[in-house]
C-alpha positions in Angstrom: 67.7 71.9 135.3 68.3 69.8 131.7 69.7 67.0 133.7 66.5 67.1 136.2 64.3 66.4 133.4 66.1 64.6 131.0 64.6 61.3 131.3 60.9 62.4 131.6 61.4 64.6 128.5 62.6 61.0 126.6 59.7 59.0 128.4 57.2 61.4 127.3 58.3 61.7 123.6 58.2 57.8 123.9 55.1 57.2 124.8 54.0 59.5 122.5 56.1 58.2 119.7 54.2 54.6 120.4 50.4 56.3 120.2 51.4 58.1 116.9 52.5 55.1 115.7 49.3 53.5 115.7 47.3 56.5 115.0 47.7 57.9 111.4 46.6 61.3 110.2 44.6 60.1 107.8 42.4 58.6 110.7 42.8 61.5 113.0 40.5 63.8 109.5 38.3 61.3 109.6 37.4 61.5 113.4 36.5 65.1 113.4 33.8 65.9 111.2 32.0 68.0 113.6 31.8 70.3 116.5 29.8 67.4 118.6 30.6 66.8 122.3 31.7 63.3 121.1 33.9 64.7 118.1 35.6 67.4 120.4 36.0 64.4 123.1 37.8 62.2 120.7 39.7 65.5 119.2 40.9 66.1 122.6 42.2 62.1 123.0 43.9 62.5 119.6 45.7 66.1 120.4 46.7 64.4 123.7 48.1 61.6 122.1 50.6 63.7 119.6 53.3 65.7 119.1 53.7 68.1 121.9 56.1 71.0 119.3 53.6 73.3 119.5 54.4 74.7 115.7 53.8 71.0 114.3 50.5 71.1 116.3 49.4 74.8 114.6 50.6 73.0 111.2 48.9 70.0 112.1 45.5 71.6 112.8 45.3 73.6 109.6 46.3 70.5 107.4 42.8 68.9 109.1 41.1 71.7 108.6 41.4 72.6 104.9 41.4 68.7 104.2 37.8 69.0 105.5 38.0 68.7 109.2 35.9 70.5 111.4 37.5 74.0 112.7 36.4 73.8 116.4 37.7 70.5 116.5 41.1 71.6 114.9 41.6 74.1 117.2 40.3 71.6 120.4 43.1 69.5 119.3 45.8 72.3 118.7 44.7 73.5 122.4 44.8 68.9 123.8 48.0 68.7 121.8 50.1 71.1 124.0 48.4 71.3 127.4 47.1 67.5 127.7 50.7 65.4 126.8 53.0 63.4 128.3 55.8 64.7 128.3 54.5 68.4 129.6 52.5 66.9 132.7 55.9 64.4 134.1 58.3 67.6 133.5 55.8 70.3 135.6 55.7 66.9 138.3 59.6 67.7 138.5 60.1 71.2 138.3 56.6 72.4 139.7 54.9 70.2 142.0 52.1 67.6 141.5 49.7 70.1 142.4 50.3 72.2 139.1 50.3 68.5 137.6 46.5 68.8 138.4 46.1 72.0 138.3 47.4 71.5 134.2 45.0 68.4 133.6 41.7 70.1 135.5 42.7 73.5 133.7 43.3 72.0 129.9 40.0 70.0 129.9 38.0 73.3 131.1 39.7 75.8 128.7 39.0 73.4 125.9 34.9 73.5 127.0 35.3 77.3 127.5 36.8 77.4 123.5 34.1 75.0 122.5 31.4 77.1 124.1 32.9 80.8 123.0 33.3 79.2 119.3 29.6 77.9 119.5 28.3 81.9 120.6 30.6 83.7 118.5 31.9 82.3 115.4 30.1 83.2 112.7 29.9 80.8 109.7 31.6 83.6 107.3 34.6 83.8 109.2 35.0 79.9 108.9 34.6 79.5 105.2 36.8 82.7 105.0 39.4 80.8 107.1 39.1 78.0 105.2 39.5 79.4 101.3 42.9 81.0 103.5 44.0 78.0 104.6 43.3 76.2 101.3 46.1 78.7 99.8 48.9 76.6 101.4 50.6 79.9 102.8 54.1 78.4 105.0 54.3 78.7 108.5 56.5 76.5 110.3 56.8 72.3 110.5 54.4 71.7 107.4 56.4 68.8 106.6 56.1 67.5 109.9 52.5 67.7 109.9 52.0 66.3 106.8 54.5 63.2 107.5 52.4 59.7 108.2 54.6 57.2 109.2 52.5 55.4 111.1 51.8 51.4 110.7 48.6 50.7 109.2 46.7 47.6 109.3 43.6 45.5 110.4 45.5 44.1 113.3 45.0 45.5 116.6 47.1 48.4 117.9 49.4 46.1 120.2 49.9 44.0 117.1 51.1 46.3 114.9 53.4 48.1 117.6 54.9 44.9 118.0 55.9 44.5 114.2 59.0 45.8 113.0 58.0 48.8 110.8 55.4 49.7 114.2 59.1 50.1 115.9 60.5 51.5 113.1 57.2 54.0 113.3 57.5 55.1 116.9 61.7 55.6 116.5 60.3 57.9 113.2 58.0 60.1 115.5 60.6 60.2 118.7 63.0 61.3 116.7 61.1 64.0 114.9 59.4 65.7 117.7 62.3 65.5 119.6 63.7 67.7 116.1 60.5 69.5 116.5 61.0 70.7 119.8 64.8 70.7 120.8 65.0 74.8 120.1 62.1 75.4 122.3 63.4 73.4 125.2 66.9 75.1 125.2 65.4 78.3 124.6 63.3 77.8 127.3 65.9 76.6 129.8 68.1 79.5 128.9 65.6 82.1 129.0 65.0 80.5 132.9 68.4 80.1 133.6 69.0 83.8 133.2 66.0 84.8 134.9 66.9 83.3 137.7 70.0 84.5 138.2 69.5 87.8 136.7 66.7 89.4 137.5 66.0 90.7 140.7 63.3 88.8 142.9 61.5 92.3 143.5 61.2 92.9 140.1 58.5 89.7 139.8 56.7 90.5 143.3 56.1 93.9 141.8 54.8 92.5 138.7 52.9 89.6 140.1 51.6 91.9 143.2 52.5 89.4 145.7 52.0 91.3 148.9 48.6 91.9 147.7 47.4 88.5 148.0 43.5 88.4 146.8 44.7 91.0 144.1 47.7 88.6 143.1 44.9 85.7 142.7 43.4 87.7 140.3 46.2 89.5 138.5 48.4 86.5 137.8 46.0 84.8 135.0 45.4 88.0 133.5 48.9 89.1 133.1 50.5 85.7 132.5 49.4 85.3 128.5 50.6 88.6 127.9 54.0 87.6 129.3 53.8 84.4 127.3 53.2 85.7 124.0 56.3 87.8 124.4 58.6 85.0 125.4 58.7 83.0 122.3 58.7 79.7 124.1 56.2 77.7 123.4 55.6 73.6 124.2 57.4 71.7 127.9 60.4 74.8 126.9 58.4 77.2 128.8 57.5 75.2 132.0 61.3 76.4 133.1 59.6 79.5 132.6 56.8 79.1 134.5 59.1 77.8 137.4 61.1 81.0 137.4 57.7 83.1 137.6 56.3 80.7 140.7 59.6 81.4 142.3 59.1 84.9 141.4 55.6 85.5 143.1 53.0 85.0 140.3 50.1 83.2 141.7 48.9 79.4 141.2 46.3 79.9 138.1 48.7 82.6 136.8 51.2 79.6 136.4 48.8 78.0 134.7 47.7 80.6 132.4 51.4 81.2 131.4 51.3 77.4 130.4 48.3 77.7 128.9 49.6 80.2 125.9 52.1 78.9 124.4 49.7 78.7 121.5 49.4 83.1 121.4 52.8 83.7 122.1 54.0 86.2 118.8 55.5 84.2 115.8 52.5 81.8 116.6 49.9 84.7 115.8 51.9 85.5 113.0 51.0 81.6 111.4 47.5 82.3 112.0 47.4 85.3 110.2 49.5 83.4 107.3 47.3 80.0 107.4 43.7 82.1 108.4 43.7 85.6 107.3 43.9 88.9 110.0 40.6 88.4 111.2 40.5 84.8 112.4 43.4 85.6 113.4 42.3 88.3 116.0 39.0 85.9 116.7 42.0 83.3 117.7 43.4 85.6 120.1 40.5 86.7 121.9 38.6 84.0 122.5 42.2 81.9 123.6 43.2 84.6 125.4 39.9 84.6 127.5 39.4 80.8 127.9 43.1 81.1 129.6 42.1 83.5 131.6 39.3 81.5 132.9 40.5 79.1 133.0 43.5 79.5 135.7 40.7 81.8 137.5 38.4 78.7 138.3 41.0 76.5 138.7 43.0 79.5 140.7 40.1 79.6 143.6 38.7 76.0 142.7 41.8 74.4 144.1 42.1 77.2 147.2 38.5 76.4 148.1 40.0 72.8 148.4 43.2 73.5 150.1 45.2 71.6 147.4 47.2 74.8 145.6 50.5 75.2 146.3 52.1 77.4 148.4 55.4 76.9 148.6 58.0 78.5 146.1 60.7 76.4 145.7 60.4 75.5 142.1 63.5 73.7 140.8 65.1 76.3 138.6 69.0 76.2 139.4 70.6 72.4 140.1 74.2 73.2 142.0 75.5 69.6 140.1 75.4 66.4 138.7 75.2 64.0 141.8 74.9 59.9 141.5 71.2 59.8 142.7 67.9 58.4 141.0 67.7 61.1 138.8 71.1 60.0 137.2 69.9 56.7 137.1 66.9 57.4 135.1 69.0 59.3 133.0 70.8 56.8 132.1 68.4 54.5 131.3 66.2 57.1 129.1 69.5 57.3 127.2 70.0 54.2 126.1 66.6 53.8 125.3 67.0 57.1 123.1 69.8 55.6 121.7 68.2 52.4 120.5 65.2 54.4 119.3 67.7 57.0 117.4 69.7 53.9 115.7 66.8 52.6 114.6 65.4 55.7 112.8 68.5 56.2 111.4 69.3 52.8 110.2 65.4 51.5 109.3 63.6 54.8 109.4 64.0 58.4 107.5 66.9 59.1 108.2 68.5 62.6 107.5 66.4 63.2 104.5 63.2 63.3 106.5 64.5 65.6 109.2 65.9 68.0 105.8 62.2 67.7 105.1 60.7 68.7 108.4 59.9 72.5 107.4 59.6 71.7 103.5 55.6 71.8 101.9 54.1 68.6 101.2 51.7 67.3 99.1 51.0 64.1 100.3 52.4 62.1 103.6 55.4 60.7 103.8 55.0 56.9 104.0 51.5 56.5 103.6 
């Protein structure tokens, strides 16, 4: 399965690598004062345009928040910044199917509306400034260094301009190379995990689960189950689309798929950050109202796409590849390679170097580079 997706995991950190690289931080606080339709619009452009390692995004998200960001808008582009990527949409294309492609790109726009609207009933303006005097306490969770890291090139010229410059290709090697240092545990983790699901675990043992002989039942069942098997996982970010392939193979239904995708932001030692960066009771808010946009989320889009007669139905998910074989998968392969390689030699001859990765998890004060 690595060698399936190898080449669309290096294309999508790419393409984000170029966006970040025009795009600094400072700019993204500055874009979300508010909980406006227009500011959540723009958070949702900005999430989709980062780094995909869901920890970096949590980190991310607080840094805005206690810098004076809005906290709907944080959390819009926590949610954008893991469900609306790259790299996440061309990897469920390969393992998954197109239709889960659309199922994922339907499904992350609604949940994000469903969190906007939940957040505008039901939080309370205490809980936010008590989030916020938490979050202003600089309590550690995971990548704060990588959240706090601007590398990106600056300037009145126009995006292409800059990109074109030599520190705007010294910035995007900077930002491939750290998500890809972000996010490398979660991908094997992930692709373990699936491995030994696969070939483990009996294929009764999922129908059970996912009540796949009960079809209308399984409709339903499968969103409300799948965040619960999420959290408990550990994988979070594209590592637990393998996942998600072994549970379509499995017998969970088409919105339970895309629930499971969906929670990478609940799963346990994510939780835990919350409570660290928020206190216990945003915390809890967090998990309720996520856990019920997801829900809802791969409902609608669950019966939306039946109604239609676009959700699939055949369970064939690539899970298990026999070999290596000289086909257009290889080819891409190779190519994504070599451009990882010239991106890597760059960062590590023009860029940060070892000394920003050793940095990664450290606190920081200010951004690196700007």
């Amino acid at each position: 399965m690595t060698w399936e997706i190898l080449w669309a995991l290096i294309l999508g950190f790419t393409l984000s690598g170029v966006v970040q690289a025009v795009v600094s931080k400072r700019e993204m606080r500055r874009l979300m004062p508010d909980d406006s339709p227009k500011t959540l619009l723009v958070a949702s452009g900005l999430g989709a345009a980062s780094s995909s390692c869901s920890y970096a995004s949590v980190a991310l998200a607080r840094s805005l928040f206690k810098r004076g960001g809005d906290f709907t808008a944080a959390m819009v582009f926590e949610f954008a910044s893991t469900n609306l990527v790259f790299e996440l949409g061309i990897v469920m294309a390969l393992l998954l199917g197109w239709q889960f492609v659309a199922g994922e790109f339907v499904g992350g726009p609604l949940m994000i509306v469903l969190i906007a609207i939940l957040f505008r009933i039901f939080l309370k303006p205490g809980l936010v400034d008590e989030a916020r005097a938490e979050a202003q306490r600089g309590r550690l969770g995971s990548m704060e260094g990588h959240a706090e890291m601007n590398m990106s090139a600056e300037g009145a010229a126009s995006w292409w301009q800059r990109l074109r410059t030599p520190r705007g290709f010294t910035a995007t090697a900077d930002y491939f190379v750290m998500d890809w240092a972000a996010i490398w545990r979660d991908i094997v983790l992930g692709l373990l995990i699936a491995g030994a699901l696969a070939a483990w675990v009996p294929h009764g043992f999922w129908q059970g689960l996912f009540l796949e002989h009960h079809p209308i039942l399984a409709k339903v069942w499968g969103p409300l189950i799948a965040p619960a098997v999420a959290m408990i996982s550990f994988v979070c970010s594209v590592g637990n689309v393998p996942l998600a392939a072994v549970l379509w193979n499995g017998g969970i239904s088409f919105g339970g798929v895309l629930a499971f995708v969906f929670a990478d932001l609940i799963i346990l030692p994510i939780l835990h950050i919350y409570k660290k960066y928020y206190g216990w009771r945003m915390a809890g808010f967090l998990l309720v109202t996520f856990y019920a946009a997801m829900v809802a989320a791969g409902l609608i889009v669950e019966f939306v796409f039946h109604g239609l007669g676009i959700e699939r139905t055949a369970r064939n998910a690539r899970v298990i590849e026999a070999s290596i074989a000289w086909n257009y998968t290889t080819a891409l392969n190779l190519i994504f390679l070599s451009l990882a390689g010239v991106l890597a030699w760059r960062y590590f001859r023009y860029g940060g170097g070892w000394q920003m990765l050793k940095m990664m998890d450290a606190p920081m004060e200010h951004g690196h580079r700007g």
